[in-house]
KEKOL-51275 format. One record per residue (C-alpha): residue number from 1; x, z, y. Coordinates in pm, whole numbers, always signed. Example, Ala and Ser with C-alpha at 12.3 -4.5 7.8 and 13.67 -1.06 7.14 Angstrom:
REM residues 2
+-----+--------+--------+--------+
! seq !      X !      Z !      Y !
+-----+--------+--------+--------+
!   1 !  +1230 !   +780 !   -450 !
!   2 !  +1367 !   +714 !   -106 !
+-----+--------+--------+--------+
This chain:
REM residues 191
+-----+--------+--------+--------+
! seq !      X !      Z !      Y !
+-----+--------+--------+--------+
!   1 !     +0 !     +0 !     +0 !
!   2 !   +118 !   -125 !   +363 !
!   3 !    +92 !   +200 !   +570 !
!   4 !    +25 !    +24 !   +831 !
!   5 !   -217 !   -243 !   +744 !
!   6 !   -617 !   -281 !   +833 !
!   7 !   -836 !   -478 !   +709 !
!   8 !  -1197 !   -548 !   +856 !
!   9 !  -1459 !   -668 !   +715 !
!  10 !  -1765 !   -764 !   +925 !
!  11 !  -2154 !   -749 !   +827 !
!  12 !  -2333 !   -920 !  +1039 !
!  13 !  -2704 !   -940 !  +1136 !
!  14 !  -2927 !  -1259 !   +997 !
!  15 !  -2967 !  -1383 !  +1345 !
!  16 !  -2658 !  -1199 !  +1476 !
!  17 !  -2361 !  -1384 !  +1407 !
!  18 !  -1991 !  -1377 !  +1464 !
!  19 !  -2060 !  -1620 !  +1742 !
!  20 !  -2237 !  -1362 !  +1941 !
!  21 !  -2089 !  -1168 !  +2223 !
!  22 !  -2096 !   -793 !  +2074 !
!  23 !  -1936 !   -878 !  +1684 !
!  24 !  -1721 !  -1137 !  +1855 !
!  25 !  -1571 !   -912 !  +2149 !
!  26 !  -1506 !   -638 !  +1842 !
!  27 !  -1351 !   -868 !  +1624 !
!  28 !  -1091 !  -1018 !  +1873 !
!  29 !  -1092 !   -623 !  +1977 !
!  30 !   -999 !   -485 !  +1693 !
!  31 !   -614 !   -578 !  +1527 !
!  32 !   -579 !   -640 !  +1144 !
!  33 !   -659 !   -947 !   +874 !
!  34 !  -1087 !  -1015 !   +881 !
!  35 !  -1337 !  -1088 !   +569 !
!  36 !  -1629 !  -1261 !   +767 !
!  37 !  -1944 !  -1215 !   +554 !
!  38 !  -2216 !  -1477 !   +619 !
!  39 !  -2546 !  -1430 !   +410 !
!  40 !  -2765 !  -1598 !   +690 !
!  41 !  -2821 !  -1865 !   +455 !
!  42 !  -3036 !  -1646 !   +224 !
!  43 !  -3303 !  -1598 !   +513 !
!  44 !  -3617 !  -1845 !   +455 !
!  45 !  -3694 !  -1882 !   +841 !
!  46 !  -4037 !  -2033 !   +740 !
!  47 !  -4135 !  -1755 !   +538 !
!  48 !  -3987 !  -1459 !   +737 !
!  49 !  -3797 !  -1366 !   +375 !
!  50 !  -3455 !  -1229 !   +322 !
!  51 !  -3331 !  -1185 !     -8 !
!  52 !  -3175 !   -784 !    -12 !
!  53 !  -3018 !   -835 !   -355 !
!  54 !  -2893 !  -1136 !   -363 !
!  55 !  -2710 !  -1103 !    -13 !
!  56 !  -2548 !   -768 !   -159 !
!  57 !  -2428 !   -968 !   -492 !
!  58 !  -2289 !  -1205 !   -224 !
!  59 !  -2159 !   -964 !    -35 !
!  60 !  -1976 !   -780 !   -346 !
!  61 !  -1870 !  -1162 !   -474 !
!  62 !  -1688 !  -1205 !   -196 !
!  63 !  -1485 !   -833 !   -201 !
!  64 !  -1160 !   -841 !   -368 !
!  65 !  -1112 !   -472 !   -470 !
!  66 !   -763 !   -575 !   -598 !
!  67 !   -652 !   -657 !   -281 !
!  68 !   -839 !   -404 !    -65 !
!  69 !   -542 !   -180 !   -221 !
!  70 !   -279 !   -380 !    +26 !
!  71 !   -442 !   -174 !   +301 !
!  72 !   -403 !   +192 !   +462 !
!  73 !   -727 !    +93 !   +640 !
!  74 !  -1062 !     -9 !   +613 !
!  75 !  -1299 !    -88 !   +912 !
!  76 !  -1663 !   -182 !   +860 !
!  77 !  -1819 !   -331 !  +1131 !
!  78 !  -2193 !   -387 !  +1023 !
!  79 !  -2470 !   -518 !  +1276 !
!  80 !  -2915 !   -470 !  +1148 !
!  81 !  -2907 !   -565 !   +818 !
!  82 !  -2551 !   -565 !   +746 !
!  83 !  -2573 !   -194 !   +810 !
!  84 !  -2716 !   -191 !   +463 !
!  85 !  -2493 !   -367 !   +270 !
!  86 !  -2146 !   -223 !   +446 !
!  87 !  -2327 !   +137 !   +327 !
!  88 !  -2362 !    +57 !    +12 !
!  89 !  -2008 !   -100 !    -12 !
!  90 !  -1857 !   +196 !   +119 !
!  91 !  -2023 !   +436 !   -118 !
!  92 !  -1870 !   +190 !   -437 !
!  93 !  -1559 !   +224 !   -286 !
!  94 !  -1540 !   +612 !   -257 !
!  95 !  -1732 !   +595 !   -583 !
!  96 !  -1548 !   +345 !   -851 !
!  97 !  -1258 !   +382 !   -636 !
!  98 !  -1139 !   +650 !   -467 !
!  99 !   -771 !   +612 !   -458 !
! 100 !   -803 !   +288 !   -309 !
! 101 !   -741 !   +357 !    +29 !
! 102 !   -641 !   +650 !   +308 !
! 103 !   -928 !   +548 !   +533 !
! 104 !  -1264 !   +393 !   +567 !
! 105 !  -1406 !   +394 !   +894 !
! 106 !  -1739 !   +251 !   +995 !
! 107 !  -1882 !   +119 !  +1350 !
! 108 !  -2268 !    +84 !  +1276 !
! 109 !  -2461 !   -124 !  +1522 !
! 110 !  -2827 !    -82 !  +1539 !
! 111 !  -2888 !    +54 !  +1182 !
! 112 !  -3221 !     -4 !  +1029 !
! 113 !  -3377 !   +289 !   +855 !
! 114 !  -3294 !   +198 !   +485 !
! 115 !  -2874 !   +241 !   +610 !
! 116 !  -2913 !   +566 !   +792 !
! 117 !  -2841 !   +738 !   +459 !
! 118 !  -2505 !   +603 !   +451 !
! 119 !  -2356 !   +721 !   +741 !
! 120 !  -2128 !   +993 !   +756 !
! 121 !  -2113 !  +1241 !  +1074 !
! 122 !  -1812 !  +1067 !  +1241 !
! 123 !  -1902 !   +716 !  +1211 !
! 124 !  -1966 !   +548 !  +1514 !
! 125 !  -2373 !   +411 !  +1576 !
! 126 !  -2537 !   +204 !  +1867 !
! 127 !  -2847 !   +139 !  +1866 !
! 128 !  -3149 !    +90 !  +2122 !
! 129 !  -3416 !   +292 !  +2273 !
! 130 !  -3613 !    -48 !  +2238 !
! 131 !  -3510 !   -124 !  +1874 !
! 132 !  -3823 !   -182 !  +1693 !
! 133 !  -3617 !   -209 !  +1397 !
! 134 !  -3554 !   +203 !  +1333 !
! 135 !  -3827 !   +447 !  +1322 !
! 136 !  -3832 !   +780 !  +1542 !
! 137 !  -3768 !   +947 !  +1255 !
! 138 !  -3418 !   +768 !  +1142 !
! 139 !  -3348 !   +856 !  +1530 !
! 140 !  -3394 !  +1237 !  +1531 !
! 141 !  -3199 !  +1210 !  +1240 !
! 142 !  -2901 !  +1063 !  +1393 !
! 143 !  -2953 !  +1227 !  +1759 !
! 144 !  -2886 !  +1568 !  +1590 !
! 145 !  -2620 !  +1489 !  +1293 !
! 146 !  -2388 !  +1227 !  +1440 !
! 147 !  -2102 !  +1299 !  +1688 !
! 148 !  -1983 !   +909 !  +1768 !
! 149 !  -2368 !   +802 !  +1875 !
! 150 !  -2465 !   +561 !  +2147 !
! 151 !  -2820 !   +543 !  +2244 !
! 152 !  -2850 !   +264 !  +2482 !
! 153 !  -3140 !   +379 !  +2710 !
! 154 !  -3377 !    +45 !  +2742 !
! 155 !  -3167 !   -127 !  +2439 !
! 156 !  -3341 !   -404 !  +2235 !
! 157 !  -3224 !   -463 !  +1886 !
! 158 !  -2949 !   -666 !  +2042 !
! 159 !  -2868 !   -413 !  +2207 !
! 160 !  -2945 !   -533 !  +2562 !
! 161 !  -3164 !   -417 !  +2812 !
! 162 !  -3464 !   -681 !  +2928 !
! 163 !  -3435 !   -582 !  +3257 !
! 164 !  -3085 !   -648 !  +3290 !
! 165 !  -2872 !   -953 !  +3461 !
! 166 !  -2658 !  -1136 !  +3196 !
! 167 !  -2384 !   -926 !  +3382 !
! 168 !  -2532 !   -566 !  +3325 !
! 169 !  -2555 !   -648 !  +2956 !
! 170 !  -2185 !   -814 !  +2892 !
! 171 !  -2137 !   -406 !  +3057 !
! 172 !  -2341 !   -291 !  +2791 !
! 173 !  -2117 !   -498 !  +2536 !
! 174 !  -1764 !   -451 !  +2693 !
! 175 !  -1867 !    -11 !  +2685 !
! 176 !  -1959 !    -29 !  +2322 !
! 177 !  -1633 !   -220 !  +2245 !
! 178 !  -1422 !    +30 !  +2460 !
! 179 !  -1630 !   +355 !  +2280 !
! 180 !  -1573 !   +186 !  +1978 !
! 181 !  -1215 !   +133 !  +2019 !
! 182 !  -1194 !   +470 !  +2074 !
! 183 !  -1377 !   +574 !  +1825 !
! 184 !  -1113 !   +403 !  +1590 !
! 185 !   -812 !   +558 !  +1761 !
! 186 !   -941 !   +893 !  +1770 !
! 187 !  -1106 !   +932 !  +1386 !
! 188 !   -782 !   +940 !  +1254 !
! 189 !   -800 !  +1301 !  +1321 !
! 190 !  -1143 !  +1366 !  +1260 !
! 191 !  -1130 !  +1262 !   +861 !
+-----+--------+--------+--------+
């Protein structure tokens, strides 16, 4: 294992790409080698249906656990309904193997309520006041368990505000980034 070596591997949302501003600021953000997961292909647009399972055995297809032992680091970066799968990748990892790796760190943007019970109290979450995607209940639960939470007063599911100029919401994107960033830098310590 590389001491110093990250890997991160990015979930995104099925509308919410690697082309959009937030996972694409993060990405060119954050240093280390990138697995891009893309399981938009599995959404039937016409039918409003997303295949859960199938986009999971995609998403483990495309994992080499081999080579996840190269790295000191792991950082999941998971967006809506990649929150899901990057949870449930996580807990294989620290279940089938646990000596894989030192670290596995986690930046959680707008989680949906089926993902909440894979976070861990020092993972870093953003999510909306707006976000008709999590329930008030997933949100008292992270409001009073997680230290590394941004609520983004006003925030849609994309995380900006409707009000907003285009300006006030690349803010919105560029603070996330910098809390994340943070976030990163400072967990070391926290684990």
């Amino acid at each position: 294992m590389n001491i110093l070596k990250t890997i991160k591997i990015i979930f995104p949302g099925i509308r919410y790409g690697l082309n959009k501003p937030l996972l694409k600021e993060l990405d060119e953000a954050i240093k280390g080698d990138a697995l891009y997961l893309d399981y938009s292909y599995l959404y039937d647009e016409k039918n409003g249906f997303f295949d859960k399972e199938k986009a999971y055995e995609f998403v483990l297809s495309k994992i080499n656990f081999n080579s996840l032992n190269e790295y000191s680091e792991i950082i999941l970066i998971s967006k809506s309904i990649g929150t899901i799968f990057a949870g449930k990748l996580r807990q294989l990892i620290k279940e089938k193997y646990p000596n894989l790796i030192r670290i596995i760190k986690y930046i959680c943007l707008t989680p949906l309520d089926q993902s909440i019970c894979y976070l861990e109290q020092t993972d870093y979450i953003a999510y909306g006041t707006n976000d008709k995607y999590i329930s008030e209940e997933a949100r008292n639960k992270l409001k009073y368990r997680f230290i590394n939470l941004n609520v983004i007063n006003g925030g849609s599911h994309r995380l900006e505000v409707e009000e907003n100029t285009k300006e006030e919401n690349e803010k919105i994107v560029k603070n996330i980034v910098l809390e994340a960033l943070t976030y990163l830098d400072s967990s070391n310590y926290m684990e």
